[in-house]
N, C-alpha and C positions, 0 to 999 in steps of 0.2 A: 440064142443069146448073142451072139456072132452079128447078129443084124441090127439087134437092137444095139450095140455098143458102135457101129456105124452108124447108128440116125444121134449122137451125144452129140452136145454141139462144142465148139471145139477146144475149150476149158476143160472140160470135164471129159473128153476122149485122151489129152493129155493127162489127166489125174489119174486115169483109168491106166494109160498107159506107163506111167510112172512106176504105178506100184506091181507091172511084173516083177518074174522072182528075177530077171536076168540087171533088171536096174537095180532093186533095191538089196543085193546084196554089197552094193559098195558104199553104201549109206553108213553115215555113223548115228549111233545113238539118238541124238538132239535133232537130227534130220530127220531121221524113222519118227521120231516125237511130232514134228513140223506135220510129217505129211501123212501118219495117224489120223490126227484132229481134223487138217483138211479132210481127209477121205473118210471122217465119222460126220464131221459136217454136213457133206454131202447125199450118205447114204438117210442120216436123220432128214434131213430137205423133202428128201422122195419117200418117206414112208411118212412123214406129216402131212406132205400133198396126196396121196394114196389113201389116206385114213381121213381126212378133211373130205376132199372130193368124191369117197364114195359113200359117206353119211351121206354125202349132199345127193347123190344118183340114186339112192335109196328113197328119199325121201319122195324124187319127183318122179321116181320109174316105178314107187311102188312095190319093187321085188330087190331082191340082194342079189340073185344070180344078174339080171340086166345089168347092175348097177354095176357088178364088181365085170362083167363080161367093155361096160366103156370105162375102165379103169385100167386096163391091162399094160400101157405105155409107162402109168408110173409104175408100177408094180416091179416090172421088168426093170429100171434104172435103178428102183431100191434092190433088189437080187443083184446086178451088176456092181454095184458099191458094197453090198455085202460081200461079195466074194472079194472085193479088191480091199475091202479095210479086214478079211480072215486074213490076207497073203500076209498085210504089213504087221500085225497084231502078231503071226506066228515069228516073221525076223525082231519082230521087236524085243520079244520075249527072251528069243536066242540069244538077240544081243545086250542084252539088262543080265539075264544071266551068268553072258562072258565077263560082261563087264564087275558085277556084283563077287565073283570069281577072283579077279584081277584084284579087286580091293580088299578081299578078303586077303590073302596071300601078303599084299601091298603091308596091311596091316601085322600080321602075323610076323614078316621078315623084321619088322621094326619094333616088334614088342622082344623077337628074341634079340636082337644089338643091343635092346635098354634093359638088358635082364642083367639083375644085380649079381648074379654067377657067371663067373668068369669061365672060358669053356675051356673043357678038357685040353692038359699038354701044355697051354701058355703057363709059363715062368713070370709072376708079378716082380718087382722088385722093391717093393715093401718090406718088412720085418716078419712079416705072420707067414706063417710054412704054411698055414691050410689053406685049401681050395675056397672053404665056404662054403655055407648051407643055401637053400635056395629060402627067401624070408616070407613067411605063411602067418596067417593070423591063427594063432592057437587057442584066443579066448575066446573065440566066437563058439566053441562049442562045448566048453567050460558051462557048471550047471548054474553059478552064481550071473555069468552074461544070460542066460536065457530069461531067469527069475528078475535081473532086473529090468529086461525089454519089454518082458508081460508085466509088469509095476508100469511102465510108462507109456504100455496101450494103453491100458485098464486106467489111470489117470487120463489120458486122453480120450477116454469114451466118458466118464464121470463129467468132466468139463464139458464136451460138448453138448452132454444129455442135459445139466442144468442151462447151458445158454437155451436148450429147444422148450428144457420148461419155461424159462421167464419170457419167451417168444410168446409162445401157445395160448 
């Protein structure tokens, strides 16, 4: 493989060489994104040319081993971009993950500052001595809220079955 990533012509020996692990771990996000797409572009190029070119060797050689035996150049450059678009796909993952991480947390710091309970130990200076309950919806599970949500499926399945009958 070694040989054949020295016959790349000089485009794509730079894409190649981009996505070692030693470059693209200082890549962010949107960049890993950038050069994904370029380096699935290119691995798809050589397996279209690959798959085109040896229906067509097939056809004139009569045999599928001849065919795919003068086909072996592109073959080799789709293997080469497949391994170089696994490199970028596994940092990308890593770093969607970190980042999906980071937002999670991001969110969570900001849902507990807007929580309507005030935290332990602080002294409000209002009139009311209690801390406070934390506020939860308690009729959601009340037997009159469930009987009235299934009254207004069940109204909404009625309605839409007469529009399919006056369709029909």
């Amino acid at each position: 493989m070694a040989k054949l990533v020295n016959t790349l012509s000089e485009d794509e020996f730079v894409l190649v060489q981009e996505t070692k692990k030693s470059q693209i771990t200082e890549l962010t996000e949107d960049d890993l994104i950038d050069l994904h797409t370029r380096t699935r572009r290119a691995r798809n190029k050589y397996v279209k040319l690959y798959r085109r070119s040896g229906a067509d060797k097939v056809e004139k050689k009569k045999s599928r081993a001849s065919g795919r035996a003068a086909n072996q150049r592109n073959a080799g450059k789709a293997e080469v971009f497949e391994d170089a678009l696994a490199r970028v796909s596994r940092r990308l993952a890593t770093v969607a993950r970190q980042s999906a991480l980071e937002l999670k947390e991001e969110r969570l710091a900001l849902a507990r500052s807007d929580s309507p309970v005030s935290p332990a130990g602080t002294e409000g200076k209002g009139k009311v001595k209690s801390a406070g309950k934390a506020r939860a919806d308690s009729t959601r599970d009340s037997s009159g809220r469930k009987k009235y949500e299934a009254s207004s499926i069940a109204k909404g399945a009625r309605r839409q079955a007469k529009k399919d009958k006056k369709n029909a």
